[in-house]
C-alpha positions in Angstrom: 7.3 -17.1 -7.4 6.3 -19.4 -4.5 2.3 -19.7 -3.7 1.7 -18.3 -0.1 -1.2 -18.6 2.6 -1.7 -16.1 4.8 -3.8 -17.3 7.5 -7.2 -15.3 8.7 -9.4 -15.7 11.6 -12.3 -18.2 11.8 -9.8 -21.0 10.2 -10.5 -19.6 6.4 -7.2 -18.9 4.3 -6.3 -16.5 1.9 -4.2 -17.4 -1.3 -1.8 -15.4 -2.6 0.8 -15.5 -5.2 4.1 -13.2 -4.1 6.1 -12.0 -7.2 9.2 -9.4 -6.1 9.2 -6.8 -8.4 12.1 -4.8 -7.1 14.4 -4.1 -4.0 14.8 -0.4 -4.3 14.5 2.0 -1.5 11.6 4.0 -2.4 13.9 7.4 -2.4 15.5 5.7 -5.4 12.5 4.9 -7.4 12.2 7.1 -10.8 9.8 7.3 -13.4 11.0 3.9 -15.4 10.8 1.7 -12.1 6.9 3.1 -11.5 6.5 2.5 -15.4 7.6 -1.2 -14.6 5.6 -1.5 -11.7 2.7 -0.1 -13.5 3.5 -2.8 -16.5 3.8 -5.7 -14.2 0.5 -4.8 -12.6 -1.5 -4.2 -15.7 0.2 -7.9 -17.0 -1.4 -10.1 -13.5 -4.1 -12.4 -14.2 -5.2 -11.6 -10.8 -7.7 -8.7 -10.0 -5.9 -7.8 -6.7 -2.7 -6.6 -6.0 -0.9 -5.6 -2.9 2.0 -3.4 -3.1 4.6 -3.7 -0.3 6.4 0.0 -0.9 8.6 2.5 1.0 6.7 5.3 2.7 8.7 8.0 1.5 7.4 7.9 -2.4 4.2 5.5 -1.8 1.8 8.4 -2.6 4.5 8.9 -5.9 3.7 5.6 -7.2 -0.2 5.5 -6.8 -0.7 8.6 -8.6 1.6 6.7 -11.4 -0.6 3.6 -10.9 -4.0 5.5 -11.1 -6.6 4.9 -14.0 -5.2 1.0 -14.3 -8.6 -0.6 -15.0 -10.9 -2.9 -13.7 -8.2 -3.8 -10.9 -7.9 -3.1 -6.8 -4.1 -1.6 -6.3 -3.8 -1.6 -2.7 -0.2 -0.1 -1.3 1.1 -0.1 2.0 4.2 0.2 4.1 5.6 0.6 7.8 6.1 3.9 9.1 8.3 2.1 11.7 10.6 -0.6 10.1 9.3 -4.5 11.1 12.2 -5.2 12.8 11.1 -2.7 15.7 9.0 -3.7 18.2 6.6 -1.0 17.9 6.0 -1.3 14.2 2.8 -1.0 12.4 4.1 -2.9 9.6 1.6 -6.3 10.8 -1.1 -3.8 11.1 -1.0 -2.2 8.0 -0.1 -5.2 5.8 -3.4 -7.1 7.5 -5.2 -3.6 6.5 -4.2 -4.0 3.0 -5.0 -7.6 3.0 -8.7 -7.0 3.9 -8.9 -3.9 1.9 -7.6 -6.1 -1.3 -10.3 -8.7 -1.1 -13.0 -5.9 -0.3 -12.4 -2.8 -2.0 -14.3 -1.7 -5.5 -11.2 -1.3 -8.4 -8.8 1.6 -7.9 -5.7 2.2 -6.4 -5.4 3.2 -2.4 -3.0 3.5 0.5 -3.5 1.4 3.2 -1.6 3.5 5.8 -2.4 4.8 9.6 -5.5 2.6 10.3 -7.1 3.9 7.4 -7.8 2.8 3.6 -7.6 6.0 1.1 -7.8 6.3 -2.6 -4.8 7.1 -4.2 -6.2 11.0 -4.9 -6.5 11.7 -1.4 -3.5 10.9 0.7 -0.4 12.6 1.7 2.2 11.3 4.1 2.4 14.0 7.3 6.4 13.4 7.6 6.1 15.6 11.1 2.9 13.3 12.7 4.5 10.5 11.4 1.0 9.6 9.6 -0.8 9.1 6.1 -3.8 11.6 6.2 -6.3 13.1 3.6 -5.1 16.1 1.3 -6.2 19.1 2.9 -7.6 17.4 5.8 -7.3 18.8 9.2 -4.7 17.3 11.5 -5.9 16.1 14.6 -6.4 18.3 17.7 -3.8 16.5 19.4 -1.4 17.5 16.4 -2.3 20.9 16.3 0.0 23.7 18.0 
């Protein structure tokens, strides 16, 4: 697929290799599409891997992407399509970028302003958030 630059602050660049994998929602995603996504990230050269994914199953396919070694597996999404104006698609996908080059091997969720491993996450449908299993909402979210 075609070589890309996405460009950081400071004048430095970041190279990148995009590869489409699919165009599935990710309410149609079953166990043989995470199989093949799990196949075409063990078979990269590269070390790093963002995942562009649908929010709805994200969490689905990084527990199906766990235990892949020796490799970051960064996912991440848009809780708000890109196409609206308030969309934290930008934000996240400049999260997962960063937490790519930085993070030790694993597979996370680069959702809501935060970076979590795969393990911990669950998408909070009615706060329209990512947040830690079990965690506490937010006081703010609480009745």
């Amino acid at each position: 697929m075609a070589d890309i630059r996405i460009p950081t602050t400071g004048g430095s660049t970041t190279r990148c290799t995009r590869r489409k994998a699919g165009a599935k929602d990710s309410l149609d995603l079953d166990d043989d599409d995470r199989a093949a996504i799990r196949s075409a990230v063990e078979g990269e050269a590269e070390a790093r891997t963002l995942i562009t994914h649908g929010t709805d199953t994200m969490v689905t396919t990084a527990e199906a992407l766990r235990g892949i070694g020796g490799k970051v597996v960064v996912l991440t999404g848009a809780m708000q399509p890109a196409s609206i104006r308030d969309s934290d698609a930008a934000f996240n996908l400049g999260l997962a970028v960063g937490a790519a080059r930085l993070a030790a091997p694993g597979v996370y969720l680069a959702m809501s302003g935060r970076l979590f491993p795969a393990e911990t996450v669950q998408k909070d449908r009615d706060a329209g958030v990512f947040r830690e299993v079990d965690a506490e909402p937010p006081a703010a979210d609480r009745p």
